[in-house]
N, C-alpha and C positions, 0 to 999 in steps of 0.2 A: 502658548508655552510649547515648546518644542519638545518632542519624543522621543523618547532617552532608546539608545537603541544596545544592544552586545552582538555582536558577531562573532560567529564560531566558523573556522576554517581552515582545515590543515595545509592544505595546497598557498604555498604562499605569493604566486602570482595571483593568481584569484582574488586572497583575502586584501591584497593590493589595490586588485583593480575595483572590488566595492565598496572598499573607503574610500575611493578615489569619487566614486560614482554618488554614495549620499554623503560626500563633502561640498556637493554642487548642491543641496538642499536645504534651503534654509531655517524647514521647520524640523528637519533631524538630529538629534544630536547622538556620535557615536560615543559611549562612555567607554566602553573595552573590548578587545581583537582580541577574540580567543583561537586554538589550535588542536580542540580535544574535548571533550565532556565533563572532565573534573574540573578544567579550566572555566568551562560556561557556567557548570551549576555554581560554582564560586563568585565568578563575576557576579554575577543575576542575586545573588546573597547579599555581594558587597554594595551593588551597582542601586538595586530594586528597578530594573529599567521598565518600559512600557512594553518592546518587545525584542526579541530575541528572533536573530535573520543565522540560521544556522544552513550547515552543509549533513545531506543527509548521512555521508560517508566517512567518518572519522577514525584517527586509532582511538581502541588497539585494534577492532576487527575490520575493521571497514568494511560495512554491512549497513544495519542502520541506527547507528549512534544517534544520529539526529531527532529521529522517532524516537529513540528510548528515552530521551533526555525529553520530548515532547510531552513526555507521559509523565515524566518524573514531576517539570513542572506544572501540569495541569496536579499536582500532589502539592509542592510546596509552594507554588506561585500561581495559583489559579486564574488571577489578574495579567498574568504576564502572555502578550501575544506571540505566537510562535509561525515565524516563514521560515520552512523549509525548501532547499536549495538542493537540486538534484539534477544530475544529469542523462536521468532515464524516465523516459515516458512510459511509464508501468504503473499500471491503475491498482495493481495490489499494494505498491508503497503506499500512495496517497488514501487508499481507505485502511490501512494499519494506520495512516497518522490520525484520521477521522473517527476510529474504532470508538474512542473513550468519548465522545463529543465533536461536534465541527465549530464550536464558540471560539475564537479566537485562534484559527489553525488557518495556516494559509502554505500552498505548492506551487513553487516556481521551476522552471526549467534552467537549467544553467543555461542554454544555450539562448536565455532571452533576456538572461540580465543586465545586456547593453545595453537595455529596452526600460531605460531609468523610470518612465513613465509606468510602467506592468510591473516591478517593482515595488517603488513608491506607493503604489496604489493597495499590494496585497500588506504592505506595513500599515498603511493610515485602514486599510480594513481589517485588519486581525485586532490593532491597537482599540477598537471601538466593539468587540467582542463576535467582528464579525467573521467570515471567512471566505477562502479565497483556492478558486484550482484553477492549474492555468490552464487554456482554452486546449492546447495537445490532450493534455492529460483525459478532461471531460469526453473528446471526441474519442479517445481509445477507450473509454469506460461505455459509450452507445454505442459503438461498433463491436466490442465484446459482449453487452446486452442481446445485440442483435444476434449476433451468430450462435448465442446460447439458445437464444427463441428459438433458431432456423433446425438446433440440432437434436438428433432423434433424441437425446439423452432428456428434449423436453416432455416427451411422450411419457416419462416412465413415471409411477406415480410415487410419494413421498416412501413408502414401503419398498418397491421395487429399488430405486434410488440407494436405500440403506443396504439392500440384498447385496447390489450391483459391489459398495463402496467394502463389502464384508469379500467380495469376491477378489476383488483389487488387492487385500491381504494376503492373496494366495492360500487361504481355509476353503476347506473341503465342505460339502452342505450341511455332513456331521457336525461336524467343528462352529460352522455359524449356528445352525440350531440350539445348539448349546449358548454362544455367546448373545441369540438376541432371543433367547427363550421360548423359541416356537418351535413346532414339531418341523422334523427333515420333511415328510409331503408337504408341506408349505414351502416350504425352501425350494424347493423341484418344482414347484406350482409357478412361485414368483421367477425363479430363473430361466422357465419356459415361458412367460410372457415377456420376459426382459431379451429373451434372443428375437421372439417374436417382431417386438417392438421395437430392436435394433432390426432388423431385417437379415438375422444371422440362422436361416431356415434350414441350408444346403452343407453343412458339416457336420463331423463329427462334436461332440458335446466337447471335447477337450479343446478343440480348436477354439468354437465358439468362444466358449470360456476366454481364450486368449484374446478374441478379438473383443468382444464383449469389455472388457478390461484398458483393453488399449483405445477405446472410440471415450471412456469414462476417462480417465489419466487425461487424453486430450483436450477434453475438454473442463478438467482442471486446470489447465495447464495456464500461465498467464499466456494469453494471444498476441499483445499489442508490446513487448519489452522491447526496448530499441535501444541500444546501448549508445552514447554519444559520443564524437571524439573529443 
């Protein structure tokens, strides 16, 4: 029996070219081409499909509709497999779509969905409850692994770490004392191991502070986002 499928796509060459692309498939079947999130969750109501191949950028905000709708139905269609379609290699989208579960969640690259076969394969894997990220995505998720290993902010320990994230608020040591309920000489305690442990020795404590801050922000930061054309 063939795989009842909904597609969600604003850009309408795109939603063109992957009708185009699983109408060469004989065990697919596409039930309805959507253009937005009210239109998906509708189809998927109307449709009951196996899975849902969305785009992860839709109106009205074009952010990540596709994730939101990912989550909505992991609520009302728990059975229904979800590929997401993106055109950024950014390891934070693909673990906000995995956040609630990876059972039936699959991340494709737009720039590979010519690539009917790598396609095809994260549908017939999501539709079986399995999951699926595409090989970019994985290697920018070990390569941002890696660089988190390498970087001093590994040194600091889970306490330091929270001082560090209170400091990045721009609160005075008074001010976190108060908000993580420890005395201000622990605060000064933990914030002179934390310069320490950044290797922020030779400045003033104000400076510090700012570098200290900016080496943390950094290394929040996503590392690997590559915007596509």
């Amino acid at each position: 029996m063939a795989l009842r499928l909904v597609l969600a796509e604003d850009n309408l060459l795109v939603r063109e070219g992957v009708i185009s692309l699983l109408s060469t498939i004989d065990d697919l079947e596409l039930v309805a081409a959507c253009s937005d999130p009210t239109e998906l969750l509708a189809a998927v109501d109307e449709h009951t499909p196996d899975v849902v191949v969305t785009d992860i950028r839709m109106p009205p905000t074009h952010t990540d509709e596709g994730i939101q709708a990912a989550r909505r139905l992991r609520e009302v269609a728990p059975d229904v497999g979800v590929v997401v379609l993106s055109q950024y290699i950014e390891p934070a989208y693909a673990l906000d779509l995995l956040a609630d579960g990876t059972r039936g969640r699959g991340y494709v690259l737009k720039d590979h969905v010519d690539d009917v076969e790598r396609l095809v394969t994260a549908i017939r894997t999501v539709a079986t409850g399995g999951s699926y990220i595409d090989d970019d995505v994985v290697d920018a998720l070990v390569r941002g692994r890696a660089r988190a290993v390498d970087s001093p902010l590994a040194a600091l320990s889970a306490r330091e770490t929270e001082v560090l994230a209170e400091l990045a608020t721009g609160r005075n040591n008074a001010a976190i004392s108060r908000e993580m309920g420890i005395s201000q000489h622990a605060i000064e305690k933990h914030t002179s191991a934390i310069f320490a442990k950044l290797g922020l020795t030779e400045d003033t404590d104000a400076n510090r502070r700012v570098a200290a801050v900016l080496l943390f922000l950094a290394g929040r930061a996503p590392t690997s986002a590559v915007e596509r054309p």
